[in-house]
C-alpha positions as protocol buffer text, in pm:
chain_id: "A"
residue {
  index: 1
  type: UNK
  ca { x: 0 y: 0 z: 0 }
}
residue {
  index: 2
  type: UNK
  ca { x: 112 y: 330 z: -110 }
}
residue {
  index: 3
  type: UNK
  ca { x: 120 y: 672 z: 144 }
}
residue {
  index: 4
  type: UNK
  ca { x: 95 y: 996 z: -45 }
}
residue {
  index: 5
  type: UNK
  ca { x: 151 y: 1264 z: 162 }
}
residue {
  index: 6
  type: UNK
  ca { x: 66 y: 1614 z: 36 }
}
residue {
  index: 7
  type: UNK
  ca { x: 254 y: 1931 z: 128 }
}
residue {
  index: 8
  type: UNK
  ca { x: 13 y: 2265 z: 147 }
}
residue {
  index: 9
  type: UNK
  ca { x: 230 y: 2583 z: 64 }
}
residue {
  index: 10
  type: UNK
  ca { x: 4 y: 2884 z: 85 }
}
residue {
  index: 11
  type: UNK
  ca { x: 234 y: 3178 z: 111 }
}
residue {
  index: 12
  type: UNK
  ca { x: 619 y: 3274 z: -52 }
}
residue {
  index: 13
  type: UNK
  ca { x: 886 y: 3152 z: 149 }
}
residue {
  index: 14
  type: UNK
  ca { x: 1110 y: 3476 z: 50 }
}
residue {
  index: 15
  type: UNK
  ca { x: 821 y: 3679 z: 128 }
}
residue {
  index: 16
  type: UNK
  ca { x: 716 y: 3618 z: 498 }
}
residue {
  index: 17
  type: UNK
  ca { x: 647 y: 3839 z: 740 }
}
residue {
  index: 18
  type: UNK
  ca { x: 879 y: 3794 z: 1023 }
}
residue {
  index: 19
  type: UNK
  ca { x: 674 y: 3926 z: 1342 }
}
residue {
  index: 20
  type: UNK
  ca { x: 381 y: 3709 z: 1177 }
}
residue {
  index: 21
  type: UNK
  ca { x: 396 y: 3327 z: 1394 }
}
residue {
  index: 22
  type: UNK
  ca { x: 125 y: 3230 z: 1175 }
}
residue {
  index: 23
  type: UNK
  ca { x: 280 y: 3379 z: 803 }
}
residue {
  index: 24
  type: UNK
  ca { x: 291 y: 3021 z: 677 }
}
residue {
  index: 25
  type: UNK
  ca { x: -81 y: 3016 z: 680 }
}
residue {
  index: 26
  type: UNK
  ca { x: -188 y: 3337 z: 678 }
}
residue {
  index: 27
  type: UNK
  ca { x: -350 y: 3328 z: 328 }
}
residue {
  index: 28
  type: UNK
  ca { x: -562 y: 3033 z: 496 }
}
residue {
  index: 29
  type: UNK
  ca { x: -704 y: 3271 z: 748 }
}
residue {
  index: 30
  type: UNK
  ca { x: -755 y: 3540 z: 509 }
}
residue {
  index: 31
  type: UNK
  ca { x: -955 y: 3336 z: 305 }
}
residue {
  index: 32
  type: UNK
  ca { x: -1192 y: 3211 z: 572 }
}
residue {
  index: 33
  type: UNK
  ca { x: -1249 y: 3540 z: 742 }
}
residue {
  index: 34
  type: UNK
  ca { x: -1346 y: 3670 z: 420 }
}
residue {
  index: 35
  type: UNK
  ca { x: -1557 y: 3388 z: 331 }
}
residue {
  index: 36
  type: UNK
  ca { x: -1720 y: 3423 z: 684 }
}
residue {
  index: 37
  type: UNK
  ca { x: -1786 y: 3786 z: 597 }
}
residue {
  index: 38
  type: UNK
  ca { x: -1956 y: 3737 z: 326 }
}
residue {
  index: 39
  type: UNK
  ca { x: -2206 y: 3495 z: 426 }
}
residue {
  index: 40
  type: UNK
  ca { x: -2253 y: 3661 z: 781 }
}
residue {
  index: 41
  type: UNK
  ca { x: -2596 y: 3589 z: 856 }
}
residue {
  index: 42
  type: UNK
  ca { x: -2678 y: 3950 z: 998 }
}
residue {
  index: 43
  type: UNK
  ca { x: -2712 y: 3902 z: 1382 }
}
residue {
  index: 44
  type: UNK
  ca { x: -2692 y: 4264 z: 1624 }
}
residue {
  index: 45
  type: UNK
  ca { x: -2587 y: 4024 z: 1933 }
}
residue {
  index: 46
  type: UNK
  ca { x: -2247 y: 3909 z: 1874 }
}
residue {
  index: 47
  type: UNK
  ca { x: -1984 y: 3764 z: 2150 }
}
residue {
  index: 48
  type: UNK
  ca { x: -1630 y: 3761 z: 2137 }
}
residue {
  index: 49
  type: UNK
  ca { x: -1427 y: 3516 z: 2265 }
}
residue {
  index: 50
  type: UNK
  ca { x: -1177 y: 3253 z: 2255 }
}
residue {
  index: 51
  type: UNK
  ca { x: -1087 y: 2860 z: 2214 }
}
residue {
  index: 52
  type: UNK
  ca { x: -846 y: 2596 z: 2209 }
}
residue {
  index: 53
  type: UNK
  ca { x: -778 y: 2431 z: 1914 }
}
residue {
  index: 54
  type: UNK
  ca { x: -587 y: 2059 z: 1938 }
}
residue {
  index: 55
  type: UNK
  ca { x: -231 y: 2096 z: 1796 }
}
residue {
  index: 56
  type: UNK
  ca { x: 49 y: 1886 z: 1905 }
}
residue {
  index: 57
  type: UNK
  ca { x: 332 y: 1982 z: 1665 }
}
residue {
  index: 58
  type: UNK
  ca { x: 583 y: 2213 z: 1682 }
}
residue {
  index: 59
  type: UNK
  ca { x: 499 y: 2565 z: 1669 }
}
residue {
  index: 60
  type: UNK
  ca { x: 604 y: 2836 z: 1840 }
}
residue {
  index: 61
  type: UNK
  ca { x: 254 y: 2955 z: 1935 }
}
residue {
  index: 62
  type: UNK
  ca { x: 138 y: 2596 z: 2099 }
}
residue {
  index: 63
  type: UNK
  ca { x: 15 y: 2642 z: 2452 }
}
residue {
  index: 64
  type: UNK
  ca { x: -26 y: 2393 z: 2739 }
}
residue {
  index: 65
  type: UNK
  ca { x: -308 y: 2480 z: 2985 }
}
residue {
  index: 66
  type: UNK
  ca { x: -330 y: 2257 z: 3227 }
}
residue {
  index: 67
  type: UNK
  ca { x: -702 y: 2142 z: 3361 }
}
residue {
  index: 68
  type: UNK
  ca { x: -860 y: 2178 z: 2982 }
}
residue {
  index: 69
  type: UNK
  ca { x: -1026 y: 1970 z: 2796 }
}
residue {
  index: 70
  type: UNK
  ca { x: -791 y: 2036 z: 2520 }
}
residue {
  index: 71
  type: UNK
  ca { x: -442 y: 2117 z: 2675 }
}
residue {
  index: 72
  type: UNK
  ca { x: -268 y: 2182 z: 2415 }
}
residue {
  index: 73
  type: UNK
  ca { x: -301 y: 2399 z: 2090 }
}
residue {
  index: 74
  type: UNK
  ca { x: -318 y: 2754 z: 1942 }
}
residue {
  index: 75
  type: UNK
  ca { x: -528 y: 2982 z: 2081 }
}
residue {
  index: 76
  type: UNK
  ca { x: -741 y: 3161 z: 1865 }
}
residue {
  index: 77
  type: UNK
  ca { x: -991 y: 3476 z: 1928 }
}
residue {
  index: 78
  type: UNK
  ca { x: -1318 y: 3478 z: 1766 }
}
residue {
  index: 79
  type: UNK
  ca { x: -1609 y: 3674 z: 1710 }
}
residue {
  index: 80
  type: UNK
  ca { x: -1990 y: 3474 z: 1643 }
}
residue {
  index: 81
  type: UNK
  ca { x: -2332 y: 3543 z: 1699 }
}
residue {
  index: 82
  type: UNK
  ca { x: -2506 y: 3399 z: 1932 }
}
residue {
  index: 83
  type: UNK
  ca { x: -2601 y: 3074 z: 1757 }
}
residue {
  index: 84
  type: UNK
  ca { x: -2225 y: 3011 z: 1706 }
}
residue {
  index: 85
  type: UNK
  ca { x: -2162 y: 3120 z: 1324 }
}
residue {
  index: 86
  type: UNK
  ca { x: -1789 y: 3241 z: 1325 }
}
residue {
  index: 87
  type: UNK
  ca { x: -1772 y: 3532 z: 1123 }
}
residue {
  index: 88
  type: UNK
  ca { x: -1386 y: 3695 z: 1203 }
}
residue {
  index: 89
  type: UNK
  ca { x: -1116 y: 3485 z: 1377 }
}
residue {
  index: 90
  type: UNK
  ca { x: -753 y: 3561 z: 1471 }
}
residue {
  index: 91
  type: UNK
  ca { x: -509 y: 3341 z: 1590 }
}
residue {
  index: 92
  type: UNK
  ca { x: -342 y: 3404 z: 1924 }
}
residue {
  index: 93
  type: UNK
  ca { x: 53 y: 3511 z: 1847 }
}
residue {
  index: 94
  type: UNK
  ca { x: 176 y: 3623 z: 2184 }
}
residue {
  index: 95
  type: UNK
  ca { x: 136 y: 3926 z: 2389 }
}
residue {
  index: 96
  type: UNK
  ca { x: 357 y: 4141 z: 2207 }
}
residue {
  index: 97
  type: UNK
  ca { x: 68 y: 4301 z: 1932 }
}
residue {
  index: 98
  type: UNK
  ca { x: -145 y: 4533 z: 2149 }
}
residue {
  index: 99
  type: UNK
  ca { x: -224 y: 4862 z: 2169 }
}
residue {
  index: 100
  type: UNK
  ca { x: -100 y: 4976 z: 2449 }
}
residue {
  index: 101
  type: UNK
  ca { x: -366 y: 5175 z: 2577 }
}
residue {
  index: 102
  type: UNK
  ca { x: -670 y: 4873 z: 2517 }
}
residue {
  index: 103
  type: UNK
  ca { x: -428 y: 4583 z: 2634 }
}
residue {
  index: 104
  type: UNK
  ca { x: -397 y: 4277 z: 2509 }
}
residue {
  index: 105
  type: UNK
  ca { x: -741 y: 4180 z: 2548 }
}
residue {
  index: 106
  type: UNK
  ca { x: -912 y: 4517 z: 2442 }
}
residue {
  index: 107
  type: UNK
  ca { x: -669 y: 4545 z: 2099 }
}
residue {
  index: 108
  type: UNK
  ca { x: -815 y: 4161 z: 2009 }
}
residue {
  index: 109
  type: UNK
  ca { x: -1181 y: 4323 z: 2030 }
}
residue {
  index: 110
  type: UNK
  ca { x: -1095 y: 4652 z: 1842 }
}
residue {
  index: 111
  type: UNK
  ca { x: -944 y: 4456 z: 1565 }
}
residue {
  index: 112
  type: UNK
  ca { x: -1250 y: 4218 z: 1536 }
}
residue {
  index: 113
  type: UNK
  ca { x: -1487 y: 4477 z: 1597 }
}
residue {
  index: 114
  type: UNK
  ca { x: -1316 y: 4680 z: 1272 }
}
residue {
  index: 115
  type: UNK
  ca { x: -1392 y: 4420 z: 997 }
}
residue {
  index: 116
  type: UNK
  ca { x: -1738 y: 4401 z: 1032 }
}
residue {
  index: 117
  type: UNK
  ca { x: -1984 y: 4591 z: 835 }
}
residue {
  index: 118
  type: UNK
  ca { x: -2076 y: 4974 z: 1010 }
}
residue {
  index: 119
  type: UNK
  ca { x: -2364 y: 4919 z: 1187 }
}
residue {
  index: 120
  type: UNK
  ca { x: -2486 y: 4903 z: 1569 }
}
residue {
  index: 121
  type: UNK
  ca { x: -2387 y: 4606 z: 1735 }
}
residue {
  index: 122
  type: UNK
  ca { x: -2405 y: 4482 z: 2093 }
}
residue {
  index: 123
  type: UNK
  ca { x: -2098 y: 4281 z: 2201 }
}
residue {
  index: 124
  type: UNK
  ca { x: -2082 y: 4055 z: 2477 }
}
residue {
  index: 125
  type: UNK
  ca { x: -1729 y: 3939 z: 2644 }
}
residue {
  index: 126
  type: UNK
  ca { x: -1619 y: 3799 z: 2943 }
}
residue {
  index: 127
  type: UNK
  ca { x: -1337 y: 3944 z: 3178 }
}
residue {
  index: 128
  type: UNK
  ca { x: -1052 y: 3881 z: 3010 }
}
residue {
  index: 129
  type: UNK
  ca { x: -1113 y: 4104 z: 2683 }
}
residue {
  index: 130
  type: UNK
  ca { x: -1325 y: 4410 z: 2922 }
}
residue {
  index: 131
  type: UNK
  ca { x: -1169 y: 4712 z: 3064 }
}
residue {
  index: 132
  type: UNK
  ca { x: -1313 y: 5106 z: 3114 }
}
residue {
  index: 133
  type: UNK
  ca { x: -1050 y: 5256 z: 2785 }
}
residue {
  index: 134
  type: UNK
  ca { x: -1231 y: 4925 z: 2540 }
}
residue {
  index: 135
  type: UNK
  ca { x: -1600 y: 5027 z: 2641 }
}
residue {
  index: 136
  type: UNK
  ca { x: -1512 y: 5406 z: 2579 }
}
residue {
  index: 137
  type: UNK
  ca { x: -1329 y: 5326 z: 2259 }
}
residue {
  index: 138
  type: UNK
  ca { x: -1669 y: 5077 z: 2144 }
}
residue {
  index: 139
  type: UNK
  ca { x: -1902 y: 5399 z: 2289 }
}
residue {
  index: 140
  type: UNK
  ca { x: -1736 y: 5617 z: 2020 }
}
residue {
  index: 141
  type: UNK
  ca { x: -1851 y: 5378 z: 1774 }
}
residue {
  index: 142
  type: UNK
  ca { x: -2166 y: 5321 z: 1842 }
}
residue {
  index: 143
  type: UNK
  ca { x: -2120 y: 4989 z: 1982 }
}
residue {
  index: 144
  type: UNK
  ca { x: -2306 y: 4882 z: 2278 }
}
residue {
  index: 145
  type: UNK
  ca { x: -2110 y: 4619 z: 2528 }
}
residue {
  index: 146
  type: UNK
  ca { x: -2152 y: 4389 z: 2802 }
}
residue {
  index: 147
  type: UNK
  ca { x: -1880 y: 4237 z: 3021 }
}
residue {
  index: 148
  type: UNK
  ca { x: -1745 y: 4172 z: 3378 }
}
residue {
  index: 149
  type: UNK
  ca { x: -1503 y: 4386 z: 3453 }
}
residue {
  index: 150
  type: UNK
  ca { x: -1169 y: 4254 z: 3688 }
}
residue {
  index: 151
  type: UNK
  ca { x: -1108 y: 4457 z: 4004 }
}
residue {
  index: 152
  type: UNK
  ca { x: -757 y: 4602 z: 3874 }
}
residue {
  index: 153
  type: UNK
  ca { x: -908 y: 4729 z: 3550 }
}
residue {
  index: 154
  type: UNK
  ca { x: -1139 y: 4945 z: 3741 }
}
residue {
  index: 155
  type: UNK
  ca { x: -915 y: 5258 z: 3662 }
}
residue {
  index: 156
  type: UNK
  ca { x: -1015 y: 5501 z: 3992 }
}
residue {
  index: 157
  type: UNK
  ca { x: -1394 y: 5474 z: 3963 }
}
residue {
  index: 158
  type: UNK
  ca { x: -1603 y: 5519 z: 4324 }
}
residue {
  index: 159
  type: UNK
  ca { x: -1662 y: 5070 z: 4299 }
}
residue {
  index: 160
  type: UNK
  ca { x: -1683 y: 4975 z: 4632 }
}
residue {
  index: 161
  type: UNK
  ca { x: -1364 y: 4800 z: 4758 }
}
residue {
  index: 162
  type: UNK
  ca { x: -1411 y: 4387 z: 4712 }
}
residue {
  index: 163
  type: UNK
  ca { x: -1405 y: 4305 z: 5129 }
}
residue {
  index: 164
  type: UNK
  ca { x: -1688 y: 4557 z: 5151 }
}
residue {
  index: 165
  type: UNK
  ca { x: -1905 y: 4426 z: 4873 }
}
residue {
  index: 166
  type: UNK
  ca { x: -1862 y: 4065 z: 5047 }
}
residue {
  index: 167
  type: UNK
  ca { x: -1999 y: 4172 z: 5377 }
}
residue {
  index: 168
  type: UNK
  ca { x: -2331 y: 4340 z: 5192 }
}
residue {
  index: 169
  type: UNK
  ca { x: -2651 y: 4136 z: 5128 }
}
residue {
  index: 170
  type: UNK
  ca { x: -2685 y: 3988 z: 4778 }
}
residue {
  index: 171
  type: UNK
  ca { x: -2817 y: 4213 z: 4540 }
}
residue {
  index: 172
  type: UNK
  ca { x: -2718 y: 4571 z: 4726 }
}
């Protein structure tokens, strides 16, 4: 019996970018986002977040997080609506690519948030991607946004310190 193994080259060799992890491929995603765009069943409710997926090659963007279901992979952000269509994804290349004013978390949203048609959209995200400088930046754009916010990204607003809230009755 006979193996054939095909090799998949999507991009130039000689032309890669070098702070890209993911150049190799990059046409790939390119291709899907677009093709995600363009048959984006119109939802206002959207929800960014992110996901695992299985990889256990050699790359230099693998993670390992222990307690997952899938331990180790790439990382890669998304944003869907609500019934789970994918319509922009990113993969996760390290912490270096931020704007520095959003974060990490807040520059993932912004980027998302900036391929999709103009409209008015409400996002939804949990506390990883929210912060005060992301919900003023979405507020600019007409985008409404929903997410829990950590207690250091609370940037001097009158929040009631975290030992206090614990001693009040639920709902106060």
């Amino acid at each position: 019996m006979r193996l054939l193994l095909f090799i998949v080259h999507l991009g130039a060799w000689m032309n890669l970018a070098p702070n890209d992890r993911f150049a190799k491929i990059r046409p790939l995603f390119t291709a899907l986002n677009s093709s995600f765009l363009h048959a984006f069943p119109y939802e206002k409710n959207l929800s960014v977040d992110e996901s695992m997926v299985p990889y256990y090659g050699r790359h230099s963007a693998k993670q390992f997080i222990c307690g997952k279901p899938i331990c180790f992979g790439c990382k890669v952000r998304s944003i869907n609506t609500l019934l789970g269509y994918c319509i922009q994804l990113e993969p996760y290349q390290g912490a270096g690519v931020t704007q520095s004013a959003l974060g990490l978390g807040g520059s993932v949203v912004v980027k998302l948030v900036n391929t999709l048609p103009s409209d008015k959209y409400i996002l939804y995200f949990d506390n990883f991607f929210t912060s005060l400088p992301l919900l003023e930046q979405l507020a600019t754009n007409s985008i409404c946004a929903t997410g829990t916010v950590r207690v250091n990204r609370v940037d001097k607003c009158p929040v009631m310190a975290v030992d206090e809230m614990k001693k009040q009755v639920r709902g106060s």
